[in-house]
C-alpha positions in Angstrom: -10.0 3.7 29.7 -6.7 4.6 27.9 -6.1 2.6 24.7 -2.9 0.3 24.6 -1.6 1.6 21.5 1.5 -0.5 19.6 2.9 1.4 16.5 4.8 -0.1 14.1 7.1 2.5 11.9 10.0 3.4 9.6 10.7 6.7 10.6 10.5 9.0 8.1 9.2 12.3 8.7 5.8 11.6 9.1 6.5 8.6 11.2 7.9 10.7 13.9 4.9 13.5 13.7 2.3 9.9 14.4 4.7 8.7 16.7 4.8 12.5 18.8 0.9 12.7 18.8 0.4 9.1 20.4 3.1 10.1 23.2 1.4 13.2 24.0 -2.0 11.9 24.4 -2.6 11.3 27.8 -5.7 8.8 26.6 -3.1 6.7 25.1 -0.8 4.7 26.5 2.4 3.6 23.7 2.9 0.2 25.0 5.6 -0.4 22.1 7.1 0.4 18.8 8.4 -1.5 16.2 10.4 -0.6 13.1 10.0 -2.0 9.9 12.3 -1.1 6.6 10.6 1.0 4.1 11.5 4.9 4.0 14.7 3.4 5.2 16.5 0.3 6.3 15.3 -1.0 8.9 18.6 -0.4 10.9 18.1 3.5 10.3 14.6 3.3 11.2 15.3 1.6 14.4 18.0 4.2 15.3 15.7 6.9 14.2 13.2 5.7 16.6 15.4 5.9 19.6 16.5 9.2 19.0 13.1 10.5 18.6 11.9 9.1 21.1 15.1 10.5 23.3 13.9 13.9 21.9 10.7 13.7 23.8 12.2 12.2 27.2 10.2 8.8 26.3 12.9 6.2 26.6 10.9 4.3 28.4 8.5 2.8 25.8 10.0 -0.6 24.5 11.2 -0.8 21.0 11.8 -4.1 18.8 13.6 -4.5 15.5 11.6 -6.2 12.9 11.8 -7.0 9.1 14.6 -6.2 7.1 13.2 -6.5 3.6 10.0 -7.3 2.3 8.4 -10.7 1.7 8.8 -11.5 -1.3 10.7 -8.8 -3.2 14.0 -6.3 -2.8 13.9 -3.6 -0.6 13.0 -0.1 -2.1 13.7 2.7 0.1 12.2 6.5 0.4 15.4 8.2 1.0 15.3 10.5 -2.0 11.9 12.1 0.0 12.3 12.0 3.7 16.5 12.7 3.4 19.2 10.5 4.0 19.1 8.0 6.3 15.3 8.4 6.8 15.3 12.0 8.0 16.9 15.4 6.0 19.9 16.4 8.0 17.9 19.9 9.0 15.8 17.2 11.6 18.8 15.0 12.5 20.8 18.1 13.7 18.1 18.5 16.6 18.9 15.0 17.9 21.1 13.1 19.6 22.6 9.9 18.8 19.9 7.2 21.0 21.6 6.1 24.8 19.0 3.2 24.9 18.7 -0.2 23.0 16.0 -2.4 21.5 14.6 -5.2 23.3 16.0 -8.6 22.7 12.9 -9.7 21.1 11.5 -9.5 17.4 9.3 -7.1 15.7 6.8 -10.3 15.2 7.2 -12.1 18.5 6.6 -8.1 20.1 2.9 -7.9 18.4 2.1 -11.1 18.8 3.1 -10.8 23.0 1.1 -7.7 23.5 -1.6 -9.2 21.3 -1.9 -11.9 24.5 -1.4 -9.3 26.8 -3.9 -6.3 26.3 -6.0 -8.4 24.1 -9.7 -6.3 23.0 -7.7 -3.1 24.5 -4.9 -2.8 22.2 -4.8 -1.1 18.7 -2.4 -1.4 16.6 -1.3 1.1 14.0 1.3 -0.3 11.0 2.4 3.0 9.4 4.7 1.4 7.1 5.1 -1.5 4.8 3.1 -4.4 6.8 5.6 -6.7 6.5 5.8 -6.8 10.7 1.8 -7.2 10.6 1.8 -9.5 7.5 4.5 -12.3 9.5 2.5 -12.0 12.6 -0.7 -12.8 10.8 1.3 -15.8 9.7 2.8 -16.8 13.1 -0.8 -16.1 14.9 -3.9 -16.6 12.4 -6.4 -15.0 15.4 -4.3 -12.1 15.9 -6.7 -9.8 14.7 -9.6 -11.5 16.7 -8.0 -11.2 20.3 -7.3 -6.9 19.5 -9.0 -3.9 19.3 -8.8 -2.2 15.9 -5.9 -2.7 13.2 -5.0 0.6 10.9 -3.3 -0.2 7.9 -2.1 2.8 6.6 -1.1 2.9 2.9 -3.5 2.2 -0.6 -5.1 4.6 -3.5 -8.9 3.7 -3.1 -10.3 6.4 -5.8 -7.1 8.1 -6.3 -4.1 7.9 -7.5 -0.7 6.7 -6.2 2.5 8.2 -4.9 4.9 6.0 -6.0 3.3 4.3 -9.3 -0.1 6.0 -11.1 -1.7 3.2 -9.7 0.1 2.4 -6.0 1.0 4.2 -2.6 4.7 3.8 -1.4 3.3 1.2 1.7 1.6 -1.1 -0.1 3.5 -1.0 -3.4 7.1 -1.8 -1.0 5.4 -5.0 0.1 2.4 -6.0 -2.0 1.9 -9.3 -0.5 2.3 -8.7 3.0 -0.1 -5.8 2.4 -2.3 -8.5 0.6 -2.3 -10.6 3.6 -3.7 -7.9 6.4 -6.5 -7.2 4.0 -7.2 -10.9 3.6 -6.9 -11.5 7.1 -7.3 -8.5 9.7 -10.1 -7.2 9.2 -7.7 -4.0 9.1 -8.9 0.0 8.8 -7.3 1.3 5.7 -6.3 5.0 5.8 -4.6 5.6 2.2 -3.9 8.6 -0.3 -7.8 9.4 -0.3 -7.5 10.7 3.2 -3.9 11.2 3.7 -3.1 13.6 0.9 -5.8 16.0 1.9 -4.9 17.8 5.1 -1.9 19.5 5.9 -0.7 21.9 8.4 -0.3 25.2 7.2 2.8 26.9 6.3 2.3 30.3 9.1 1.7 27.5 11.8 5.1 25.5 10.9 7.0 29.1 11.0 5.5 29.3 14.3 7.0 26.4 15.5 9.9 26.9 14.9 10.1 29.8 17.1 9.0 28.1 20.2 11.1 26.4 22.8 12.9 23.2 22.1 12.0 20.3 21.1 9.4 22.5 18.8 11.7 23.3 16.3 13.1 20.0 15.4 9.5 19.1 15.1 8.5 22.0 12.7 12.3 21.3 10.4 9.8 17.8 10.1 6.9 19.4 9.3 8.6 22.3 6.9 10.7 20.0 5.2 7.9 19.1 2.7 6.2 22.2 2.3 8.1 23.0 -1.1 6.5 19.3 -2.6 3.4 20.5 -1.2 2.8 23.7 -2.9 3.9 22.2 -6.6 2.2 19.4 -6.1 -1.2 20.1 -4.6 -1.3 23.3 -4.4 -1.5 24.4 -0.7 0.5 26.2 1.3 1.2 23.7 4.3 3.3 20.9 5.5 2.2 16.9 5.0 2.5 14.4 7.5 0.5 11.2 6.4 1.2 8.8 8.9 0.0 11.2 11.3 -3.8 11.3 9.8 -3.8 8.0 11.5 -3.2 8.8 14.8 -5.7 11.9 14.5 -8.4 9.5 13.8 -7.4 7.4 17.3 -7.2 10.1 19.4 -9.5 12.9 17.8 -12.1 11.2 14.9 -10.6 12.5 12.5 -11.4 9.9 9.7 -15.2 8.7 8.4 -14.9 5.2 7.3 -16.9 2.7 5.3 -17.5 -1.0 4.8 -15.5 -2.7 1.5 -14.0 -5.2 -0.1 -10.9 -4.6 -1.3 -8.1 -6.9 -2.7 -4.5 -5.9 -3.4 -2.4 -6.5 -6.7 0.7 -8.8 -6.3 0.8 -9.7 -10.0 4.3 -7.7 -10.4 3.1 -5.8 -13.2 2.8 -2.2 -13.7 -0.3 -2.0 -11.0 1.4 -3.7 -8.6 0.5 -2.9 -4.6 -2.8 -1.3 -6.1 -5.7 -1.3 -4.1 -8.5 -2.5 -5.6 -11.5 -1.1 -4.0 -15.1 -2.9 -5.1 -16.6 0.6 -4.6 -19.9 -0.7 -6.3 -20.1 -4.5 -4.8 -19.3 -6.2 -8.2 -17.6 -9.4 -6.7 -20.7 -9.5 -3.8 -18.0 -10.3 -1.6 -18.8 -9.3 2.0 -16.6 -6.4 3.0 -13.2 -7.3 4.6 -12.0 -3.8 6.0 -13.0 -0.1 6.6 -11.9 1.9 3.9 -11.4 5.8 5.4 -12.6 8.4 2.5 -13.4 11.2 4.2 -11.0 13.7 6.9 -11.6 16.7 9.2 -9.1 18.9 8.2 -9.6 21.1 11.5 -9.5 17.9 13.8 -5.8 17.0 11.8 -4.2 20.0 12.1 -5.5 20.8 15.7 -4.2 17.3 16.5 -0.8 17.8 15.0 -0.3 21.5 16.7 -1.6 20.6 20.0 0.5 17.7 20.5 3.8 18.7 19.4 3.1 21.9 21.9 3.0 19.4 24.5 6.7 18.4 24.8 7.5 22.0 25.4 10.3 22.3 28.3 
């Protein structure tokens, strides 16, 4: 049985290598997208979304605009990583400007409608700030009791963060809407631990680029964060976090554990923190799956034979 699969995004580079993977998997069937400001606004993202999925002749999978901002605070944006606009202009020059629309229908109502609909069968996959998730948590309290699983990707378990020494960029954007899937979804949390620890190597990006089109539009994504790579972790490869996620859905990529975790919304300088009870010192019963362990073979094998799908 295919999974129904609804991924909600802010495209950013690592957003579109996720969002490839799900579309090539013939196991999976994308039953919607919805965007979500965070790397960008949520306008961008949106547009973004269109035009990668016009890229990969996939027009057909609905699309719905959702938040704007986060909950409760102003809107801080990724731009200075993933380029202007939510992509570096390398990427943008391999697409087209989107010939297809959104749906007339929100983000929120979106998850909430295909919640009803698939039910147990759908998984849902909120690779950006949760805010999306967080409001349709609100609107429908048994949302995560009528799906499948729920990956929350963002938090620093037993790491540190991206964005503050203490936070990841997802969680940090939107503290308390990522506060409210922990508290209430039951979610699978696939953070920094995971994330920062597989890559796709440098000779295999150069590759690529060499092949028929769309490939290297996809490898400009992939190779436009090799530079960071090599000075900050050492390894000669290309990152693309989001996409650990959807290695884990369609490959088991990801070994996961029971926890409790909370989130910090105080404001301060740990804000968006994840604070994982590693050692059970609340004895609170564990409210998510925390992932802290990857195969790096199963990522990159995911990542390379995907995008080599959408050759024309």
């Amino acid at each position: 049985m295919n999974t129904k699969l609804l991924l909600d995004v802010d495209p950013g580079n690592d957003d579109a290598i996720a969002l490839f993977i799900a579309l090539a998997d013939d196991d999976v069937d994308v039953v919607g997208i919805t965007t979500v400001a965070g790397n960008t606004t949520v306008d961008n993202a949106t547009r973004n979304t269109l035009s990668l999925l016009e890229l990969v002749d996939r027009t057909d999978v609905p699309v719905a605009k959702g938040a704007g901002r986060p909950l409760a605070d102003e809107l801080e944006m990724a731009e200075h990583v993933h380029g202007p606009d939510g992509l570096p202009e390398v990427v943008r020059e391999g697409l087209s400007e989107p010939s297809t629309e959104t749906i007339d229908q929100h983000a929120v109502d979106f998850i909430i409608e295909q919640a009803h609909e698939h039910g147990e069968d759908l998984t849902i996959a909120a690779l950006g700030p949760q805010t999306n998730l967080a409001l349709a948590l609100a609107k429908e309290p048994s949302l995560s009791e009528m799906v499948g699983d729920i990956y929350q990707m963002g938090g620093a378990l037993k790491t540190t963060g991206n964005v503050t020494p203490q936070a990841s960029f997802n969680f940090y954007v939107d503290a308390a809407a990522a506060a409210r899937v922990v508290q209430d979804a039951n979610p699978k949390v696939v953070g920094l631990d995971v994330t920062e620890h597989v890559y796709v190597d440098t000779e295999d990006i150069l590759e690529l680029a060499e092949e028929a089109a769309p490939l290297p539009t996809m490898a400009a994504i992939l190779e436009f964060s090799i530079e960071e790579v090599r000075s900050k972790f050492g390894h000669d490869g290309g990152l693309a976090s989001d996409a650990v996620v959807l290695a884990d859905i369609v490959n088991d990529a990801l070994d996961f554990e029971d926890a409790y975790v909370e989130i910090d919304t105080t404001g301060g300088p740990s804000n968006g923190a994840t604070i994982y009870d590693e050692h059970g010192v609340y004895e609170n019963p564990p409210n998510c799956e925390v992932a802290l362990g990857v195969d790096g073979d199963a990522y990159q094998r995911t990542v390379l034979e995907s995008l080599r799908t959408f050759v024309e």
